[in-house]
N, CA, C and O atoms as a GROMACS GRO file, in nm:
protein
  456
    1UNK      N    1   7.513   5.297  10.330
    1UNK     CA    2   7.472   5.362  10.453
    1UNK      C    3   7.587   5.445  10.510
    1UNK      O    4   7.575   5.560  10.552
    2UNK      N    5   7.703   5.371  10.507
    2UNK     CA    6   7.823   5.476  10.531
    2UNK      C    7   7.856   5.611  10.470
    2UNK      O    8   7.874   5.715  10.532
    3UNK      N    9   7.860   5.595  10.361
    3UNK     CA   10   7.866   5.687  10.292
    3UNK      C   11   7.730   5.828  10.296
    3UNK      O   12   7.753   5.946  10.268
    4UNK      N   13   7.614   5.780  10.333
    4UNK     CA   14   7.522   5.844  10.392
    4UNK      C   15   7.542   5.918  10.512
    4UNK      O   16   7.536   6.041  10.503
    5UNK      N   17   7.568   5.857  10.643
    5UNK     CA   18   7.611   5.917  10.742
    5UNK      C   19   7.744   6.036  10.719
    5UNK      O   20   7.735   6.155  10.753
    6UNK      N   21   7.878   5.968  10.647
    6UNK     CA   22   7.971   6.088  10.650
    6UNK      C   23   7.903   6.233  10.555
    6UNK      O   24   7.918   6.350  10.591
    7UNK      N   25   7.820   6.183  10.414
    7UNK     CA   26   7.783   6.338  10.407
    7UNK      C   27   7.686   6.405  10.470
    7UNK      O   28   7.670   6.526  10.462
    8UNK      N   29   7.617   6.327  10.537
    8UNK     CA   30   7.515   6.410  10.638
    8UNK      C   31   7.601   6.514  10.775
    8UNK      O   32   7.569   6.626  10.817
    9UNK      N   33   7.693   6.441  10.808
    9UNK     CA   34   7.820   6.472  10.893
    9UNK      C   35   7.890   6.603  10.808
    9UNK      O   36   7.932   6.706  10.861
   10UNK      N   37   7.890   6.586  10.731
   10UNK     CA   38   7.984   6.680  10.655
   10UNK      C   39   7.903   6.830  10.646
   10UNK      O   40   7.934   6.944  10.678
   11UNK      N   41   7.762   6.756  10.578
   11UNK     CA   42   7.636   6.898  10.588
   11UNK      C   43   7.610   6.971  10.720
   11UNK      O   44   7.576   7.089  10.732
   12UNK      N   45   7.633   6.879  10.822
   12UNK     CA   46   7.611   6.947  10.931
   12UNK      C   47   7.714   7.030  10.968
   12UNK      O   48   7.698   7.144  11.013
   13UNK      N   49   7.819   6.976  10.951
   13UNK     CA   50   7.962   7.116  10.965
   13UNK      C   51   7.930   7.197  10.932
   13UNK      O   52   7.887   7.286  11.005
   14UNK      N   53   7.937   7.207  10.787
   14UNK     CA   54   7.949   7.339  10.667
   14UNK      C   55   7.845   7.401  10.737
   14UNK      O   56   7.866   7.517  10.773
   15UNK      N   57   7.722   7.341  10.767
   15UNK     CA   58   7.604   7.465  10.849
   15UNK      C   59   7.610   7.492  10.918
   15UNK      O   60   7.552   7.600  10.912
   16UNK      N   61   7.657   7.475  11.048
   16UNK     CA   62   7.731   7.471  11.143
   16UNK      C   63   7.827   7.634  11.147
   16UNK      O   64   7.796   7.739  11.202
   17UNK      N   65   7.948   7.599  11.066
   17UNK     CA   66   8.010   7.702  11.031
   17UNK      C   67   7.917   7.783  10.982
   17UNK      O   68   7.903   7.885  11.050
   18UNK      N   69   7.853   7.776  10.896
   18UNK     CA   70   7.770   7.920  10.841
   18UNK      C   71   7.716   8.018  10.968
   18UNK      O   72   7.742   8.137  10.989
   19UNK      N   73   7.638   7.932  11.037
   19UNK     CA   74   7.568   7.991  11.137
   19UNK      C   75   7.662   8.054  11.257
   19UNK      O   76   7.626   8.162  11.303
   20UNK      N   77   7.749   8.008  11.296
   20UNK     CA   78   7.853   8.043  11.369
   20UNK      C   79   7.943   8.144  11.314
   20UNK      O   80   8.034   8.166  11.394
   21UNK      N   81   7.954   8.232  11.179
   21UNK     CA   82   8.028   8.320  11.154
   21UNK      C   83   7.924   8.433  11.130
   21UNK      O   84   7.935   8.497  11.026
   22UNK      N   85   7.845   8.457  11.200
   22UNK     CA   86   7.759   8.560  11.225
   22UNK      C   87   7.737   8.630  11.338
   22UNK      O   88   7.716   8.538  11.417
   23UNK      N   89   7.727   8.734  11.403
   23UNK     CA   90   7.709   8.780  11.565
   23UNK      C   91   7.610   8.888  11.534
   23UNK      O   92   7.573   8.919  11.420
   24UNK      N   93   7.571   8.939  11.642
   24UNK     CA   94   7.456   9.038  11.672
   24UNK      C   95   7.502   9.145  11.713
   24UNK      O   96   7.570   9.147  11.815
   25UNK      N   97   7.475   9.255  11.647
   25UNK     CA   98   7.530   9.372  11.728
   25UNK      C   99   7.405   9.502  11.814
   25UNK      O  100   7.319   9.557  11.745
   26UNK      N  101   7.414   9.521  11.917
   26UNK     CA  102   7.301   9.610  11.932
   26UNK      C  103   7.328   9.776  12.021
   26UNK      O  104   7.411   9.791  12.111
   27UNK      N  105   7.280   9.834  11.994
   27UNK     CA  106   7.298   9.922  12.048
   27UNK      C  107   7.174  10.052  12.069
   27UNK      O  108   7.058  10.013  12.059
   28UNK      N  109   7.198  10.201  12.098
   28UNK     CA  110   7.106  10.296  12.116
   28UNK      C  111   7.202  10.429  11.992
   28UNK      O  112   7.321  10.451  11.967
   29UNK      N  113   7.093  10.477  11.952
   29UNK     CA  114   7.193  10.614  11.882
   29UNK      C  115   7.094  10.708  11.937
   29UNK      O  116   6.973  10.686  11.944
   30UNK      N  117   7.164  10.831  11.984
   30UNK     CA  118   7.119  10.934  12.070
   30UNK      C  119   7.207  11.065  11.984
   30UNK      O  120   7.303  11.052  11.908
   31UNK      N  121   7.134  11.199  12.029
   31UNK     CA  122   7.172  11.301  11.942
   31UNK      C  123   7.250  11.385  12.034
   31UNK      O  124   7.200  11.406  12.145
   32UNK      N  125   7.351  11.432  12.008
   32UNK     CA  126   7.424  11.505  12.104
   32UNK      C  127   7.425  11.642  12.144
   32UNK      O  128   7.509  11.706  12.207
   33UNK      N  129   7.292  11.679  12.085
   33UNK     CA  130   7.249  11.847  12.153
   33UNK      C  131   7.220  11.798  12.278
   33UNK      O  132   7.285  11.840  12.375
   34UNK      N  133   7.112  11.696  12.296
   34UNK     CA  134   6.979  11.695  12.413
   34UNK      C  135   7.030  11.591  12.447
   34UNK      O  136   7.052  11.599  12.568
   35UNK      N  137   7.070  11.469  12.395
   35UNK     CA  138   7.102  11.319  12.450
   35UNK      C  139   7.003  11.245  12.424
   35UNK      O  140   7.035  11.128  12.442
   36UNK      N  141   6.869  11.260  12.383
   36UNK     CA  142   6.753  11.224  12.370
   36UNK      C  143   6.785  11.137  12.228
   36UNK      O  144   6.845  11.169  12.125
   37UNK      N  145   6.707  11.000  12.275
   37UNK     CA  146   6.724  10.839  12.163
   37UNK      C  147   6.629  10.962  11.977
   37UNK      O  148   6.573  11.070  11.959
   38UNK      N  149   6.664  10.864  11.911
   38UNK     CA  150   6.648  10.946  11.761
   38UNK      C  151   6.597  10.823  11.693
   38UNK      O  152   6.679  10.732  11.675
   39UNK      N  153   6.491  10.810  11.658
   39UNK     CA  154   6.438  10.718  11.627
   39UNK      C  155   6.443  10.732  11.425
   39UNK      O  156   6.448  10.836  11.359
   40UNK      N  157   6.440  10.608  11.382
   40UNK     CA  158   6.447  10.580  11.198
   40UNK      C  159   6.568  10.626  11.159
   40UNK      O  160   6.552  10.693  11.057
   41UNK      N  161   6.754  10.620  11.211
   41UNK     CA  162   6.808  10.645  11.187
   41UNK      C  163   6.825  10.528  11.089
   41UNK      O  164   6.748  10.433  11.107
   42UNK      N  165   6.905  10.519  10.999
   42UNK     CA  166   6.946  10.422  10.909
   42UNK      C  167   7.143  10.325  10.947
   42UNK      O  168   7.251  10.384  10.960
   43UNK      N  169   7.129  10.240  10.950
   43UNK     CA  170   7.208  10.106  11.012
   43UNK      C  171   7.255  10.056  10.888
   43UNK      O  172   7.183  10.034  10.790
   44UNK      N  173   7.347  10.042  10.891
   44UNK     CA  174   7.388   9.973  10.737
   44UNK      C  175   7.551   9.918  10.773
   44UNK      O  176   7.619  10.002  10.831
   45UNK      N  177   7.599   9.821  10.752
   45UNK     CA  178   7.709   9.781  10.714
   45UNK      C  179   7.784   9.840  10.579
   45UNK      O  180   7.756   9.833  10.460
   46UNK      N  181   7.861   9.884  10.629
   46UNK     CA  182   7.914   9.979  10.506
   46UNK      C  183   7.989   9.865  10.432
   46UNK      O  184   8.051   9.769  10.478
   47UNK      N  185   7.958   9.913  10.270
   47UNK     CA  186   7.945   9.846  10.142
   47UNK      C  187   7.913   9.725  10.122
   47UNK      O  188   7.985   9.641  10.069
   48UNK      N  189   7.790   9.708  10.169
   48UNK     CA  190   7.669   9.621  10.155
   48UNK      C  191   7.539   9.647  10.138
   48UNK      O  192   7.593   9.749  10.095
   49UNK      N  193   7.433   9.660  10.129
   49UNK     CA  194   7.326   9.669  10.147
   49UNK      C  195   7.242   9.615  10.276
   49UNK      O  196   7.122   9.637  10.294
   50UNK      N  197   7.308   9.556  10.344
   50UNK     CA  198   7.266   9.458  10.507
   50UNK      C  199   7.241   9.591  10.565
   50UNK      O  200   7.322   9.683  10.552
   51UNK      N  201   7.108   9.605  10.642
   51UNK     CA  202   7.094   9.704  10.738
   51UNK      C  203   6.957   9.686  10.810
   51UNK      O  204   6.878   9.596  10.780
   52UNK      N  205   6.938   9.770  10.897
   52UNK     CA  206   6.795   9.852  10.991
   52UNK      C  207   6.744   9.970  11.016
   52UNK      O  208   6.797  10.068  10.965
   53UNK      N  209   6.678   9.979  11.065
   53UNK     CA  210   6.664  10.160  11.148
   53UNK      C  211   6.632  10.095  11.291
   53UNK      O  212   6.618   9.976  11.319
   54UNK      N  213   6.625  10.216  11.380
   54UNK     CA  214   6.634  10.239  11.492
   54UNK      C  215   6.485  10.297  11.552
   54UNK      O  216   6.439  10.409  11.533
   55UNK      N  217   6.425  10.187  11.630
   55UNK     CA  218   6.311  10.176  11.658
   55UNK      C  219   6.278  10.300  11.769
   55UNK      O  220   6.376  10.358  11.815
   56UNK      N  221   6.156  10.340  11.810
   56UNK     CA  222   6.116  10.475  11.868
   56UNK      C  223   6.167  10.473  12.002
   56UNK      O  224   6.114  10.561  12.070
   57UNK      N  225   6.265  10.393  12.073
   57UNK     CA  226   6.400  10.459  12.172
   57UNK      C  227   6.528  10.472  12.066
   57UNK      O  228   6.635  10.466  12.126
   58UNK      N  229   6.532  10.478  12.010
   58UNK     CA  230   6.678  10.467  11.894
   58UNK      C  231   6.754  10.357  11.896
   58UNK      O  232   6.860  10.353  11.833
   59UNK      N  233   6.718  10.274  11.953
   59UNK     CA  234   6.764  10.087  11.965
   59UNK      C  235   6.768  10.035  11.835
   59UNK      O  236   6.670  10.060  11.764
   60UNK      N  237   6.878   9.956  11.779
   60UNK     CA  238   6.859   9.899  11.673
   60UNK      C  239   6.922   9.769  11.731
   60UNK      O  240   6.955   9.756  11.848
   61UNK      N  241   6.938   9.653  11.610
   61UNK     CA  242   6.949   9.513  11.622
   61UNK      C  243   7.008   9.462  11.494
   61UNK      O  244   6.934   9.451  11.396
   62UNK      N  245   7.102   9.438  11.488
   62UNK     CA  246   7.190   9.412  11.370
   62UNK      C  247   7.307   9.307  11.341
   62UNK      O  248   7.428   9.312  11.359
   63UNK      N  249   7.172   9.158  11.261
   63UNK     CA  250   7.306   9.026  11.241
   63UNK      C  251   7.425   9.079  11.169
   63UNK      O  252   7.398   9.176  11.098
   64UNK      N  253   7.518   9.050  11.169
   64UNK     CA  254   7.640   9.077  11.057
   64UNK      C  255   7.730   8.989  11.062
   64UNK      O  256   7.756   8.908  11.152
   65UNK      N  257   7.776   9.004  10.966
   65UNK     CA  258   7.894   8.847  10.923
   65UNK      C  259   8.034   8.882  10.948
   65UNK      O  260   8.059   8.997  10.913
   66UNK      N  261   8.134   8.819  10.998
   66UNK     CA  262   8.265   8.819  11.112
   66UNK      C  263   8.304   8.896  11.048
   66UNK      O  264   8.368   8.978  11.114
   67UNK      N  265   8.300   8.934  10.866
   67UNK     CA  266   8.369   8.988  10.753
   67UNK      C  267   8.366   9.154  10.782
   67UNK      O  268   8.456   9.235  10.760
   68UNK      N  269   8.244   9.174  10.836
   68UNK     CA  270   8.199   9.331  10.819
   68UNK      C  271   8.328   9.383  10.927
   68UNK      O  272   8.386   9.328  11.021
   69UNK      N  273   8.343   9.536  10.853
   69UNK     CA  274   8.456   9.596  10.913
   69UNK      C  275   8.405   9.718  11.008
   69UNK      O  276   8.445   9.760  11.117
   70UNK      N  277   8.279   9.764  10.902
   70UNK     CA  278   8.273   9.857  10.997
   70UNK      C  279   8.069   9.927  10.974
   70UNK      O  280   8.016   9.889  10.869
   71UNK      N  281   8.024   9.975  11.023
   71UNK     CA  282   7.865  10.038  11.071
   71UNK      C  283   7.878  10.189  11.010
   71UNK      O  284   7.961  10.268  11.056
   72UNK      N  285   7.780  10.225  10.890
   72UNK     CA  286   7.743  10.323  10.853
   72UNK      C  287   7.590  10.411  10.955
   72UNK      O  288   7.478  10.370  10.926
   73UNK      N  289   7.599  10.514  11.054
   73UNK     CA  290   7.480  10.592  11.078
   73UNK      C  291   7.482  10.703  11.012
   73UNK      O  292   7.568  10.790  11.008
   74UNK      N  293   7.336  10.693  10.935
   74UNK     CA  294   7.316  10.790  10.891
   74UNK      C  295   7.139  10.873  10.905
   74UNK      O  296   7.038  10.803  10.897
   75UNK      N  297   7.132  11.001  10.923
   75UNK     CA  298   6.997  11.042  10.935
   75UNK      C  299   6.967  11.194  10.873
   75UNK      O  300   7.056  11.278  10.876
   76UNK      N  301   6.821  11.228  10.808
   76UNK     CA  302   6.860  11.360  10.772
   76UNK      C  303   6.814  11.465  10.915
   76UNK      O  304   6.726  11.475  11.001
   77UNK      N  305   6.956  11.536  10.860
   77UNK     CA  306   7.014  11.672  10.946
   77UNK      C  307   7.109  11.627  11.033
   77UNK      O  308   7.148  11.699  11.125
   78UNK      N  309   7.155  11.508  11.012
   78UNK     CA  310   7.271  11.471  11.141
   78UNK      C  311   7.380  11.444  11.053
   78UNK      O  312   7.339  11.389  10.951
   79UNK      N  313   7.535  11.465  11.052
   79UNK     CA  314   7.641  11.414  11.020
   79UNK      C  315   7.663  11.263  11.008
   79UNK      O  316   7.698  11.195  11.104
   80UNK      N  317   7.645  11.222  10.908
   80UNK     CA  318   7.676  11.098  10.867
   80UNK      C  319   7.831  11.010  10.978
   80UNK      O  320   7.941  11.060  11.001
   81UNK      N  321   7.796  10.919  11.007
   81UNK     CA  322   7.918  10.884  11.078
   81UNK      C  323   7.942  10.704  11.060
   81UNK      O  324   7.850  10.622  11.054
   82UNK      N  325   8.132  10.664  11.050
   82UNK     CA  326   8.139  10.544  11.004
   82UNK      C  327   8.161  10.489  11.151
   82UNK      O  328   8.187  10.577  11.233
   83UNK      N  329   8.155  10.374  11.192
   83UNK     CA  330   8.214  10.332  11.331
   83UNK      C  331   8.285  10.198  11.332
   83UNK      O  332   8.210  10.104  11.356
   84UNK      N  333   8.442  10.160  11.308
   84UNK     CA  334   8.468  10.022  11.315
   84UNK      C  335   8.384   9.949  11.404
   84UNK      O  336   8.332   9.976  11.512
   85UNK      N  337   8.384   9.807  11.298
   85UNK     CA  338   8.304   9.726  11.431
   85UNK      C  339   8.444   9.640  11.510
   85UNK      O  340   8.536   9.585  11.449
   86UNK      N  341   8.429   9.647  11.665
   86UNK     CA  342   8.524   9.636  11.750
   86UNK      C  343   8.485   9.483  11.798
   86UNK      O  344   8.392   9.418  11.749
   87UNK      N  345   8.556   9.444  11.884
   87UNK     CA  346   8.521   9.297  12.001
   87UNK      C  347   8.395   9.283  12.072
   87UNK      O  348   8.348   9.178  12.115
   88UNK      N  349   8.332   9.427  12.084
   88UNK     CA  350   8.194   9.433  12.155
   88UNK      C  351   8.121   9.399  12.063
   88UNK      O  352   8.136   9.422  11.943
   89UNK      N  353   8.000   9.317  12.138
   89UNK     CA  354   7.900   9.358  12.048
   89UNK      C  355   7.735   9.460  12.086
   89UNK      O  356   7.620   9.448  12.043
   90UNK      N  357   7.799   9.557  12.186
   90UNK     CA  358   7.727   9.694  12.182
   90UNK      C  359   7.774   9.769  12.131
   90UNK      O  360   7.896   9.771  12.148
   91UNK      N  361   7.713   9.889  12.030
   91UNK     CA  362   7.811   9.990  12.014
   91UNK      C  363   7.694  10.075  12.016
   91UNK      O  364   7.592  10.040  11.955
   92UNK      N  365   7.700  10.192  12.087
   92UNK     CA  366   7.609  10.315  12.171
   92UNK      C  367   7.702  10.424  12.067
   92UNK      O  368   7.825  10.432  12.064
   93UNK      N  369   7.581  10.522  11.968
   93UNK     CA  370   7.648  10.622  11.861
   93UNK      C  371   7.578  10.757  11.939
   93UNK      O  372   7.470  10.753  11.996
   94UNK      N  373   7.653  10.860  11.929
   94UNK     CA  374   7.589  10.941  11.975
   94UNK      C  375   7.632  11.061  11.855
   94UNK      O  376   7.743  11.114  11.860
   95UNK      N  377   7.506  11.106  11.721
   95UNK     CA  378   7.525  11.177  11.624
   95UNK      C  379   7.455  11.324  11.635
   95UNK      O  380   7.350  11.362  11.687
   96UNK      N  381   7.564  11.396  11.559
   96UNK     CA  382   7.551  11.544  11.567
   96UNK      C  383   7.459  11.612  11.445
   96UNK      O  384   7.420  11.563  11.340
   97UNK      N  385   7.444  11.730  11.497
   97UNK     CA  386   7.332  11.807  11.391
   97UNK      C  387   7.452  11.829  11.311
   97UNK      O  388   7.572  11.831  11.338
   98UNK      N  389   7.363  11.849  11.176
   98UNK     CA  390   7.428  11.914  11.028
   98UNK      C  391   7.402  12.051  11.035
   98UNK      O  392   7.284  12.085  11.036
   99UNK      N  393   7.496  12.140  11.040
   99UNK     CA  394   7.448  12.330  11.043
   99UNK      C  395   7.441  12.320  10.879
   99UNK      O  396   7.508  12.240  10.814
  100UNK      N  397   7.359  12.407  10.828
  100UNK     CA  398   7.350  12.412  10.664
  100UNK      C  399   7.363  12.556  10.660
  100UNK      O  400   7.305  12.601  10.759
  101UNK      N  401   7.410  12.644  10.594
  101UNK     CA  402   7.358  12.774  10.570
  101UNK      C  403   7.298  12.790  10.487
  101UNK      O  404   7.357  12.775  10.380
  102UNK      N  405   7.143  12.831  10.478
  102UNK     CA  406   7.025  12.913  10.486
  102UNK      C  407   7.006  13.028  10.452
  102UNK      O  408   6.894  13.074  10.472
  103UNK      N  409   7.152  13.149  10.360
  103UNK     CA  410   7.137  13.274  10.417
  103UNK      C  411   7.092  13.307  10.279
  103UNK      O  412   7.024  13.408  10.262
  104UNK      N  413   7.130  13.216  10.161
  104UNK     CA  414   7.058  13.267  10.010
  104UNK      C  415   6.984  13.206   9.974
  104UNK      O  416   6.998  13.124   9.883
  105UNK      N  417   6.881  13.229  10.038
  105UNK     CA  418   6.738  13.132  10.045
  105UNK      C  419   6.613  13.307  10.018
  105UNK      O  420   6.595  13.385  10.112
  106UNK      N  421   6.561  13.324   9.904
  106UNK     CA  422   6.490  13.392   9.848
  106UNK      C  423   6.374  13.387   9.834
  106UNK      O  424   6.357  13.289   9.763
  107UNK      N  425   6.264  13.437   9.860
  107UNK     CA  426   6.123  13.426   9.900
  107UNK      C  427   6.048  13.515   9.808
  107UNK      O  428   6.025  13.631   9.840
  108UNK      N  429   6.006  13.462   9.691
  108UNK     CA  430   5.920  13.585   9.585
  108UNK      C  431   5.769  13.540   9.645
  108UNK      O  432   5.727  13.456   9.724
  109UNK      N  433   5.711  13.646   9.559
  109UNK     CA  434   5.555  13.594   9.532
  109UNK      C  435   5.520  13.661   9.378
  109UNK      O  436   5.476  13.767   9.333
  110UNK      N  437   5.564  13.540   9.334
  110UNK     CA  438   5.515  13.507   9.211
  110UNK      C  439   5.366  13.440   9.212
  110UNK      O  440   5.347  13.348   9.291
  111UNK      N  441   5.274  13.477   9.137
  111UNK     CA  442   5.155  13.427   9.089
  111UNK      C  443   5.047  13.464   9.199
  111UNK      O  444   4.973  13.373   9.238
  112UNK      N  445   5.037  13.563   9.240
  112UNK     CA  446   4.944  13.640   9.375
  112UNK      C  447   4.872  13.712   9.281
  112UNK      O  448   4.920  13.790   9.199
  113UNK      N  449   4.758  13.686   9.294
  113UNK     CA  450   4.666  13.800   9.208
  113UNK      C  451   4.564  13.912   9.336
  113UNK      O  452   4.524  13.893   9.451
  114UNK      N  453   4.557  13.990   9.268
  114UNK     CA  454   4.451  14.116   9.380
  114UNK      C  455   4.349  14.161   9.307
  114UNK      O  456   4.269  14.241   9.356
   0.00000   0.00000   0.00000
């Protein structure tokens, strides 16, 4: 029976610790023409696969483990951006448009019959 109780004691640590080296991080990502929330941006812990998107105010919600260093946003037409993760656990991104140039972009009409 002794020996029962200390590894039950013991299981409960180790889980214990597991659950306790995890935190929540949350925040809004907004676009910095208009300021206006950007909803399905992509959330990712950079070099992992752990991530979210950003629900229709641009709010996301994101467990991560004490280990993670730092938050990949990324969306198309916006500049990809990395953000250490700091002591907070809000972090508010505010991402910029991608300018592309457009200017050798060619318009035939091929296959028009009359």
């Amino acid at each position: 029976m002794r020996k029962f109780t200390i590894m039950l004691a013991l299981m409960s640590f180790i889980g214990l610790q597991a659950v306790l080296a995890q935190r929540t991080i949350t925040g809004t990502v907004t676009g910095a023409a208009d300021g206006n929330a950007i909803p399905g941006v992509s959330v990712v812990v950079q070099g992992t696969t752990t991530g979210t998107t950003t629900d229709l105010d641009g709010n996301y919600n994101l467990t991560v483990n004490d280990n993670a260093k730092a938050l990949e946003f990324s969306f198309v037409g916006m500049i990809k951006k990395v953000i250490p993760i700091g002591a907070s656990n809000v972090m508010n991104v505010v991402l910029e448009s991608e300018m592309m140039d457009i200017e050798g972009v060619v318009v035939t009409a091929l296959g028009i019959s009359r």
